[in-house]
Each structure stands twice: as structure tokens, then as C-alpha cells.
N, C-alpha and C positions, 0 to 999 in steps of 0.2 A: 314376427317382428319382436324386437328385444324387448326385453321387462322394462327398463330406463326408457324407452320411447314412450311406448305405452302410459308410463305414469306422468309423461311430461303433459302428453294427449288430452288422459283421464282431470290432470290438475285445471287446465286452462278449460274442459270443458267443464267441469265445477265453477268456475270463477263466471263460468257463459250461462248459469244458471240448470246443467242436465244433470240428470240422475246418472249415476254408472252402472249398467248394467250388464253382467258376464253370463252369457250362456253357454250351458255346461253341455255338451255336444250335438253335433252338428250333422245329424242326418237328416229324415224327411222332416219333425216335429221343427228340430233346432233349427235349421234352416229358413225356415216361414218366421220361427220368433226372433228372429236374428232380424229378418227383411224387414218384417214391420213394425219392429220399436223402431230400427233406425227412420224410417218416415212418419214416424209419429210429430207431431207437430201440435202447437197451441200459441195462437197470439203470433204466427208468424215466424217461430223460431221451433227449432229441434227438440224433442223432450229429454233423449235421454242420449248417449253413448256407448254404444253396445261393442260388448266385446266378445269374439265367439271362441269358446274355450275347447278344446281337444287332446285326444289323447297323444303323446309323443311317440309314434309309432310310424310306422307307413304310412296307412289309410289315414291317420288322423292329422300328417303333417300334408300330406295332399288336400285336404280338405282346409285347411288352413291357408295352403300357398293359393287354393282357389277363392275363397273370399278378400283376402287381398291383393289378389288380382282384378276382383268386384266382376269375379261371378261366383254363382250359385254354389255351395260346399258340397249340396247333396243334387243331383235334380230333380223337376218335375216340370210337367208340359205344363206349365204357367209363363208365362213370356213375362209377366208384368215380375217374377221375381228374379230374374236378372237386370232386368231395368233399375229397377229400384236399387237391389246390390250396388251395381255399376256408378249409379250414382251417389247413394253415400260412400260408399270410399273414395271419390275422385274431391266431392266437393256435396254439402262439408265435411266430409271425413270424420266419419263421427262413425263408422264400422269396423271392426278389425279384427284378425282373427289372431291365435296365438295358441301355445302349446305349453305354456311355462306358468302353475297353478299361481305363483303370488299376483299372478292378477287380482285373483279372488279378494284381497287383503285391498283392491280398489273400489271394493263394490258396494253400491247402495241396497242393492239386489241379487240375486245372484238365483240364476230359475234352469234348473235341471231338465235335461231333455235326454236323462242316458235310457237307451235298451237296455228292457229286461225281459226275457223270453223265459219261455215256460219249454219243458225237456218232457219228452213222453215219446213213447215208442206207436208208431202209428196202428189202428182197431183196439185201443184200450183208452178209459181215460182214469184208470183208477191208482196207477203208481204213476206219479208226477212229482218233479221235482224244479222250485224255481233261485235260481241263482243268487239269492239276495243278498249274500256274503260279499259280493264284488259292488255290490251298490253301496252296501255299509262301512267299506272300504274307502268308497269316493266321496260318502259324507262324514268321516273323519277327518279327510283330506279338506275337505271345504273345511270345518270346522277347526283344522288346525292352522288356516291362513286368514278366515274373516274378521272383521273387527265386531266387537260384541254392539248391537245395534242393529247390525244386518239382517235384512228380509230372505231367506230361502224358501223358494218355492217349487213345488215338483210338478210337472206334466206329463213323467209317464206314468203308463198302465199300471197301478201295484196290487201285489194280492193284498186280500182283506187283511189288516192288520199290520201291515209293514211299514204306515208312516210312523204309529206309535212304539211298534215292537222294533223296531230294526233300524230306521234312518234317524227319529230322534234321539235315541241312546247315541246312537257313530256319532250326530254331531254334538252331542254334551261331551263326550269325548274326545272329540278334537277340540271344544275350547276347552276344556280342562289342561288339556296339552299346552295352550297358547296360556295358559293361568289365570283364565278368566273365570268367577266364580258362580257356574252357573245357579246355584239357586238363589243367589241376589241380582243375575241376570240373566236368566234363561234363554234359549236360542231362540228365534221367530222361525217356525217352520207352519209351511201351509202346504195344501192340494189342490192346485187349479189343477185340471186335469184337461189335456187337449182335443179340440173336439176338430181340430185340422179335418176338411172334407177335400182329399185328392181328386186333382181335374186341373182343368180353367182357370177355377175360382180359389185352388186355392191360398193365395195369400192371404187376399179378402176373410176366409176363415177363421183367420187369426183372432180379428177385431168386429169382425161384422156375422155374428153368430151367438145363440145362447149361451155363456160361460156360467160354471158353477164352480165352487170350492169353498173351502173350510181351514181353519188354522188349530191347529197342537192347543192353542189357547184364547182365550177373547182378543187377547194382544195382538197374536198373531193373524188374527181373522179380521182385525179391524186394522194394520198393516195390510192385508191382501186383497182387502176391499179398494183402499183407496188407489192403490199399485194398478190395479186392473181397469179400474175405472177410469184410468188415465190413456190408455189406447184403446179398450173395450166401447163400441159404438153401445154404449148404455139406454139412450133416449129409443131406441128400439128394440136392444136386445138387452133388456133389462137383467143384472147378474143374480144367482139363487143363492145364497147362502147358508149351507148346509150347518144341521145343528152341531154335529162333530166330523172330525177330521174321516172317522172309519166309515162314517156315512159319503162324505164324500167320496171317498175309494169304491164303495158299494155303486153308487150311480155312476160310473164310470162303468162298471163290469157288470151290473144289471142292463144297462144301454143298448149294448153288443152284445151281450146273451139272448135277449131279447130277441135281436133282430135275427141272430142263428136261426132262433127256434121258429119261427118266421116261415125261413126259409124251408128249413125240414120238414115244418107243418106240409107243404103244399108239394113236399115230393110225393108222400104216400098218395096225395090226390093224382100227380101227373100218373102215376103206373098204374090208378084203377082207371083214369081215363084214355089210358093206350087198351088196356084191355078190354073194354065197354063200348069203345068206339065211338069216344067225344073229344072232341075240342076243348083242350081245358084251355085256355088262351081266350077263347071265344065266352067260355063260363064266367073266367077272372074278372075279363072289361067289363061285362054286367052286372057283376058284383060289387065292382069298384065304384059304380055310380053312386053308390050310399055314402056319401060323405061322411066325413065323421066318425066314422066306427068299421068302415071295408075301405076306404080308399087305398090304405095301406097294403093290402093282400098282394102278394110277392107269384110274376109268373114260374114256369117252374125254369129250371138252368142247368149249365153242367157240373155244379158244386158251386161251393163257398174258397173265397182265398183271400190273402191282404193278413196285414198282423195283426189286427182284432179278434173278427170274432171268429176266426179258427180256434181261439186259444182263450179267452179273459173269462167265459163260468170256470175254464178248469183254473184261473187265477184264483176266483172266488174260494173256489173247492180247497184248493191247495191252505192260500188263507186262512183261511177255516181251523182246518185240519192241525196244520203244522204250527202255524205262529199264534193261533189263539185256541188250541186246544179242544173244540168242539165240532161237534159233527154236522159233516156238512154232503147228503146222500145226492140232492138236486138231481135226480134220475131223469125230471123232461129235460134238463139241459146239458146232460152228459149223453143221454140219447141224442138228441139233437147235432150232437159235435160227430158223433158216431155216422148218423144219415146223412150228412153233409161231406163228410169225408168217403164214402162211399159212393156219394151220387158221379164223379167221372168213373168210376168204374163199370158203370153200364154202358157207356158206349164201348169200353173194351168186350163186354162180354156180346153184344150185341153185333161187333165185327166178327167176333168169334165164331160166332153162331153162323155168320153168313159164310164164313169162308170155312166151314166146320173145321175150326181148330186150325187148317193150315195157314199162317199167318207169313211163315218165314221167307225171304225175299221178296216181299209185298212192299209196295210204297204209300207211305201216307204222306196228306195235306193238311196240319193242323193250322187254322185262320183262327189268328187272334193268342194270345200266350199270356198278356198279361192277368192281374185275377177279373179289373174290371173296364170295363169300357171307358175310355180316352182317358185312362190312366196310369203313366210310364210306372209300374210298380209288378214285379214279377214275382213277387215275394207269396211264397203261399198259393200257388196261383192253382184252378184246378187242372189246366192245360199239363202241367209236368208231372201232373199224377198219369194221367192219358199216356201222356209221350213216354212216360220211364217203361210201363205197361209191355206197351207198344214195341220198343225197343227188347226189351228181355223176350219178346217174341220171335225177334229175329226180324222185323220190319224196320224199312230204312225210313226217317222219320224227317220230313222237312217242315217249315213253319213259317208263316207269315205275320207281321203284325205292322202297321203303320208307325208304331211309335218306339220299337224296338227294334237296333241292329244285330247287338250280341247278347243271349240270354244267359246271364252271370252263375245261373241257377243249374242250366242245364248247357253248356259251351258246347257240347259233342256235336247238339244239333245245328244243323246249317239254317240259318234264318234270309230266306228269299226276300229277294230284292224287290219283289210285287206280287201280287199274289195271283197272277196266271203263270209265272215260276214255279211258284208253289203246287200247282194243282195240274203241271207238265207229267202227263206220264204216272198219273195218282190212282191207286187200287180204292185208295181209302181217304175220304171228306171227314174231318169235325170240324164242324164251326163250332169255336169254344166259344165265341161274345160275339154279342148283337151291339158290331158297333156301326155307326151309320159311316164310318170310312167307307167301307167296301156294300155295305149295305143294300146299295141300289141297283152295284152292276157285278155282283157274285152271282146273283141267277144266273147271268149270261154267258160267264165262263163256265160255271159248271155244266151250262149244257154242249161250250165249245169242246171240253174240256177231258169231261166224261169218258169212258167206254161203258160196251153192254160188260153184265156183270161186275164194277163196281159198286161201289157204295158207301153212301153221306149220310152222317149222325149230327143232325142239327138239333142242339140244348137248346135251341129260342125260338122254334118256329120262324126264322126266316126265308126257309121256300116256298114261294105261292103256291098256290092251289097249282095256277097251271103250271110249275114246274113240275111238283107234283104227278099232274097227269103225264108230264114229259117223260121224267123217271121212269114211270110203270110201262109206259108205251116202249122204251128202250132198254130195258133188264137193267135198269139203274134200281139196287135198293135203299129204298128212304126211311131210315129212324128218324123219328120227329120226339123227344120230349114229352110228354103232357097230352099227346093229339092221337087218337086211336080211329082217325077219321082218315088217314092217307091210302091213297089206292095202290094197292095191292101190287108189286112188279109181276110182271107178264113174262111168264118162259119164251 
């Protein structure tokens, strides 16, 4: 939509009492903050006017034509956030998307949802390099169109040290360009950081979930308090207020390191319990009984994927290193990124092993492709480490997943229409996710499905015992994850 409209928009919704608020791109993050300021409500009326800001490109003007279309700029399996889309743009019209920065110069607010990826060559985590040139870029940009007054606030991942080293400098920068004198009016910059839980729920995420952040200054922090509290469900999810800004960047990427290591913890357990001949599945639920302090204990899986925590210690690290000049060694969490990036590669060595080495002209069924269960996100996923694997084998590689047609990641592979398509004429079974789509009646194809001498790599233990026995009874062989308890195939 034109700049002139827009400000005619933004003016009368001013006079209607809303905030103006421009979010600065529009993928998985910006999209959910786009849905839920526009339904933000108080007293019966709308709170704010949200404008969704992109880049003037391809993808970014697509993504533009589709929220003012009033659906969704990015998707996700959330039904409630086209709903909601659909109806702020139609009525009242208080959403809208756009490609042309002097919006920004409309904004009471103005809350940053750009990507920033971390770059590393996959088995190392120690030469890393992250982008931040191009962020510092688009906060001069913001800085050369806002009016001195304005709340900026950031929601993506950043390494340690880049609200104060990198993004506040661009924007003192860009108002210096606009001639505004930042040290009798310095900028308001803060770090809510997002804590978006993909799935179902998540719009809901937005506002109904713990929020934490901190501001560049007291000014800024007491600006971002009241900003958040304004659609943050507070009376339950009470907001943290970190003591400074680098702190808050810290909780953000100690969060998701965290949960890596987690996960890593409990592979070395899964392969001494293939080896020992237990059931770690069986171990974990009795463990987990302990509230409190094991409930959290992670089963074992086929890896880690999603844009987190593939990547946010080596944020930290990076941080550290480069923009604040101190060392930053974090070995359990550079290991950790290391064993999780490894764990699909067992089921390749493990096919291998069955089919000693001859792989080529073999067909696989890989069920399920995204990273996590009932989560349209392919991004990082451990499925296309497998598949790429697989493929440089010379095996022809099909895939199933409910919620995916075409994998943007990996397009070569043909994505079946069901998953007894998928598992038509199959040498080779992974079940990459335990998701209860298929959950209850995969047993039954894979015994329809089967021949003697295949064989199924399940990361989650979803074959029963008695398929199981089924397997062994038919030269079907069974990797199981974590479970050193599976009976034996039969010659």
C-alpha cells in the first residue's frame, strides 16, 4: 500500500486513540507480532495499528501482498492466525503491510523481527561468523526515518553484545543523520526477546507466556515495560526485568543452550542402552516421576533442528569473542551442538551396516521431515541431514509428512501424498518424529508394507513390542534409539 494511505490510516487511528506500531519483518517471529497487536483490545476498542514492514524484494513483497490480502505473511499450522489476520484487515483495518521505510517516521514503536543467522561449516563450532553488519544496516535505517521519542525494540536472537556494540551505535547514527542530538535525546532501544512456541498455540505465545527484557537505559526499560504490559497477559505471566540489556541477550541464548545440552545429555545414555540391552524410554518415564527436578529429562530422538538451538551457545560464543573481546571456551555447549548434529547420522550408519555399504539403488521412507512434531517448520530439520546422507548414496529418497507438500530445503525429494505412498516398495523405514498424525496406524502399514530383509530406524520408539516381534519373525531389521531390548531378526 502507498506511503500517502498509510499515513492517512495511521493519522485517523491516532485521533481513535492507538498506538502506531511498525514491525520490521515478517517471517515466523513477525508474523505472530503483527496478529496479535492487531487483536489487542482494552475497553472495547483496538490498541494499536500495526503496520508490517519488509524488505522491497521478491519474498518481502509477497509477503506484504499477503497480509493485505489478510492472510498470514509467513505460515504456520495455527488456524487462529489467519483468522485473526483476515479480520483486522477487513474491519477494522488497523493491519497492513508495506515495503516503503517512512512508515517508520509513523511509529510510536517500532519492534524488530529481522533474521540473523549464525554461518559455520557443519562438525566444527569453533570458526563462526555472524552477520551483524546487515542488522546495523537496518538500524540506521530505522534511525534515519523515526521521530526522536520512539520505542525500538528487538525480538531477535542476538549474540552477546550486539544490542550495545552494534544496533545502538547504527541507531545513534541514523538519528544523527535525521539531526537529532542524541546525547540531549538519546534513542529508546530495548530486548524483549521472543519466546514464540510453534504449533497450535502458537499465536497465543505472543501474549500468553513468560516475557523477559531490558532497555539500553532506565528510560528505555521503563518505556518497555509499559509497551509489553499492554498486550502481555501479565496477571499470569508476570514480566522479568533484566538488570541490563546484555543480560537480557544472555537469557535468550542461555535458554536454548540449555535445552541443546538436554538433549545431548541423553544421547550418550540412549547408545549405552542399545548396547546393555535396556529400554531407556522405559528408564526416562520413571525418572520423570520426580517432579521438580527430572520431570524435564528429554527421550532420546533423531537430532535437534528448528533455528534455536542448533545455533544460539554458538551466538553466545561468537558474542563473546568478537564484539566484546573475551573469551568464551563453553566446551559442554559446543559439544552438545557437535552430538546433536551427529545424532541423524546414526541411522545412516546403521542402514549401512545392514546393507553392508551397498546402499545404491535402494529406496527409502523417510516419515515426518519437519524438525518437530505438528510443526510446519523444516528449517534445520534433522530429517535432511538423513535424506542428503542418503541421497549421496545413491538411494532414492521419498518422504512423508502431514503438514508439508513441498520441502523448500530439499525440493529434489518427492513428498508423498500419504504415507503408505511413501513406504510403497521401501528398502529403508525412518521415522524421523513421533507425531501422533500417523502414530497409531504406522504399525499397520509397516507390516503391510514391509518385505523380508528391509529395515526401520525408529528415533522414538514407536514400534510396539509386538511389532517388534513381527520384524524379527520376518527378516525385518529394527533400530530402535535408546532401546537395547528389541528382538533380534531371524535369518
Amino acid at each position: 500500500m502507498k506511503f500517502e494511505e498509510i499515513k492517512e490510516r495511521a493519522a485517523k487511528a491516532k485521533q481513535d486513540g492507538q498506538e502506531i506500531i511498525v514491525v520490521l519483518g515478517l517471517g515466523f517471529v513477525g508474523t505472530a507480532v503483527v496478529a496479535n497487536l492487531a487483536r489487542t483490545m482494552a475497553k472495547a476498542k483496538r490498541m494499536f495499528f500495526v503496520v508490517g514492514l519488509d524488505r522491497d524484494d521478491a519474498p518481502g513483497r509477497e509477503k506484504v501482498a499477503r497480509l493485505d490480502a489478510g492472510r498470514a505473511p509467513t505460515y504456520a499450522n495455527d488456524p487462529s492466525l489467519e483468522t485473526v489476520i483476515g479480520a483486522a484487515v477487513k474491519e477494522p483495518r488497523n493491519a497492513i503491510g508495506t515495503t516503503d521505510p517512512r512508515v517508520i517516521s509513523l511509529a510510536d514503536v517500532v519492534i524488530s523481527c529481522i533474521n540473523l543467522d549464525l554461518v559455520r561449516e557443519p562438525g566444527q563450532t569453533e570458526v563462526l561468523d555472524c552477520p551483524t553488519a546487515g542488522y546495523a544496516v537496518a538500524m540506521k535505517m530505522v534511525g534515519e526515518h523515526m521521530q526522536p521519542g520512539t520505542l525500538v525494540t528487538v525480538e531477535s536472537t542476538l549474540p552477546l553484545g550486539c544490542s550495545d556494540r552494534v544496533l545502538y551505535p547504527a541507531l545513534c547514527e541514523g538519528q544523527k543523520k535525521r539531526g537529532v542530538d542524541v546525547v540531549e535525546d538519546p534513542p529508546m532501544l530495548a530486548y524483549c526477546y521472543e519466546r514464540v512456541m510453534p504449533g497450535p498455540d502458537y499465536l497465543d505465545s505472543v501474549n500468553n507466556f513468560w516475557r523477559a527484557f531490558a532497555g539500553i537505559d532506565k528510560r528505555s526499560s521503563d518505556r518497555a515495560e509499559a509497551f509489553l504490559a499492554k498486550y502481555v497477559n501479565v496477571e499470569k505471566f508476570p514480566l522479568w526485568r533484566h538488570k541490563t540489556i546484555r543480560a537480557a541477550e544472555m537469557g535468550k541464548l542461555l535458554e536454548n543452550s540449555y535445552r541443546a545440552t538436554n538433549i545431548a545429555f541423553i544421547e550418550e545414555w540412549a547408545m549405552m542402552a542399545e548396547r546393555v540391552g535396556v529400554d531407556l524410554f522405559d528408564v526416562v518415564r520413571s525418572i520423570r516421576l520426580r517432579k521438580g527436578t527430572h520431570d524435564n529429562m528429554m527421550f532420546p530422538g533423531l537430532g535437534v533442528g528448528g533455528y534455536c538451538l542448533t545455533k544460539d551457545a554458538l551466538l553466545a560464543a561468537f558474542g563473546a569473542q568478537k564484539l566484546l573481546g573475551v573469551e568464551a571456551e563453553l566446551p559442554v555447549s559446543r559439544r552438545a551442538i557437535l552430538t546433536n548434529e551427529r545424532m541423524p547420522l546414526r541411522a545412516v550408519e546403521a542402514i549401512e551396516k545392514h546393507f553392508e555399504g551397498g546402499l545404491a539403488g535402494k529406496r527409502a521412507a523417510l516419515i515426518g521431515v519437519t524438525y518437530r512434531p505438528g510443526v510446519a517448520d523444516t528449517r534445520s530439520s534433522p530429517s535432511e541431514i538423513v535424506a542428503r546422507e542418503l541421497v549421496k548414496r545413491g538411494v532414492e529418497v521419498r518422504a512423508y509428512d502431514p503438514l508439508i507438500e513441498l520441502w523448500e530445503e530439499f525440493p529434489e525429494i518427492a513428498m508423498s501424498k500419504d504415507a503408505a505412498s511413501a513406504l510403497t516398495g521401501a528398502d529403508i523405514v525412518v521415522i524421523c518424529l513421533p507425531d501422533a498424525h500417523y502414530k497409531n496406524y504406522l504399525p499397520d502399514l509397516l507390516k503391510q508394507k514391509l518385505a523380508r530383509g528391509s529395515i526401520v530406524v525408529d528415533a522414538w520408539s514407536l514400534i510396539t513390542d509386538a511389532l517388534g516381534a513381527h520384524c524379527a519373525e520376518n527378516g525385518i531389521k529394527l533400530v530402535v534409539y535408546g532401546r537395547g531390548d528389541v528382538p533380534a531378526m531371524k535369518a
